[in-house]
ZAMARGU-4260 file (C-alpha; in steps of 0.2 Angstrom, whole numbers, plus 5000, padded with zeros to 4 digits):
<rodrens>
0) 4840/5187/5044 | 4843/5188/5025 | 4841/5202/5015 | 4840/5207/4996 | 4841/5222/4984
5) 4842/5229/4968 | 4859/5229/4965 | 4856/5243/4952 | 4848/5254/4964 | 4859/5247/4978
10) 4875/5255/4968 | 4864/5270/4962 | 4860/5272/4979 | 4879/5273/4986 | 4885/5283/4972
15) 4870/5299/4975 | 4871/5296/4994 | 4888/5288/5000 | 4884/5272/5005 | 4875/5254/4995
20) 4862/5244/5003 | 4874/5232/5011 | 4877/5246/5024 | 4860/5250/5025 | 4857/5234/5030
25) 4869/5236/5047 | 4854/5245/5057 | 4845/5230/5059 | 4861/5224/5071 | 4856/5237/5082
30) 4839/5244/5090 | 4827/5250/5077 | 4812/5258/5076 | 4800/5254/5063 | 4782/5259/5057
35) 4771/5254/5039 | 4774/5267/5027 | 4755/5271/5024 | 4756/5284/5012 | 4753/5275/4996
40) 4746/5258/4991 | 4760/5249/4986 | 4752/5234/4983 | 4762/5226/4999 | 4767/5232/5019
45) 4782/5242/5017 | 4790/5246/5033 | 4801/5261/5038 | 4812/5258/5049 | 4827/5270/5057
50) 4844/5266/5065 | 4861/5267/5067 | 4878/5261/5057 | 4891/5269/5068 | 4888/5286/5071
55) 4876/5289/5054 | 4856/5287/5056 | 4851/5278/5042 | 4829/5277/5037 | 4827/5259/5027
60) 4811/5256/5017 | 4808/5236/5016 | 4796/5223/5013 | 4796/5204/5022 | 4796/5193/5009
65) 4793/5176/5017 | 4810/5174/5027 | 4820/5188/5016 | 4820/5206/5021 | 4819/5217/5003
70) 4827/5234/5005 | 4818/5245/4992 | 4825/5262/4998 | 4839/5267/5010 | 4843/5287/5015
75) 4851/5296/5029 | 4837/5299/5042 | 4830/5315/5045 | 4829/5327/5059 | 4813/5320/5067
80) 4817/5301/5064 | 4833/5304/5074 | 4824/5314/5088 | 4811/5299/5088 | 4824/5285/5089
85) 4833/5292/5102 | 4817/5295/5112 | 4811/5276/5111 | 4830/5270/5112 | 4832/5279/5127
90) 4815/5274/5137
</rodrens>
């Protein structure tokens, strides 16, 4: 899968929260969970989805763009995404 990124934000991104959208990207090696982000109309499907990169949980806001994943937003996962990946990862 190829992705792509603002590599303004991407930087901005690692500098407010330790890590760019390059590592962000590494969850999608792994299992994932993923649901559409319906909370505003963003004028396209964005998709949260929550995983690992090593030992850090990581929540990555993309949109498919034909055969290119967009990262829009990357973050460290909160309490309940963890709960709720390691709930369907372990089924």
């Amino acid at each position: 899968m190829d992705f792509e990124w603002d590599s303004a934000k991407s930087q901005r991104n690692l500098a407010e929260r330790g890590f760019g959208f390059d590592a962000a990207a590494l969850i999608f090696d792994g299992p994932v969970i993923e649901w559409c982000d319906v909370r505003h109309t963003w004028g396209e499907t964005r998709v949260v989805a929550v995983g690992a990169v090593e030992d850090v949980m990581l929540a990555v806001i993309y949109t498919d763009r034909g055969d290119v994943r967009r990262i829009i937003s990357a973050r460290r996962a909160r309490k309940k995404e963890i709960e709720l990946w390691q709930w369907c990862v372990n089924l």
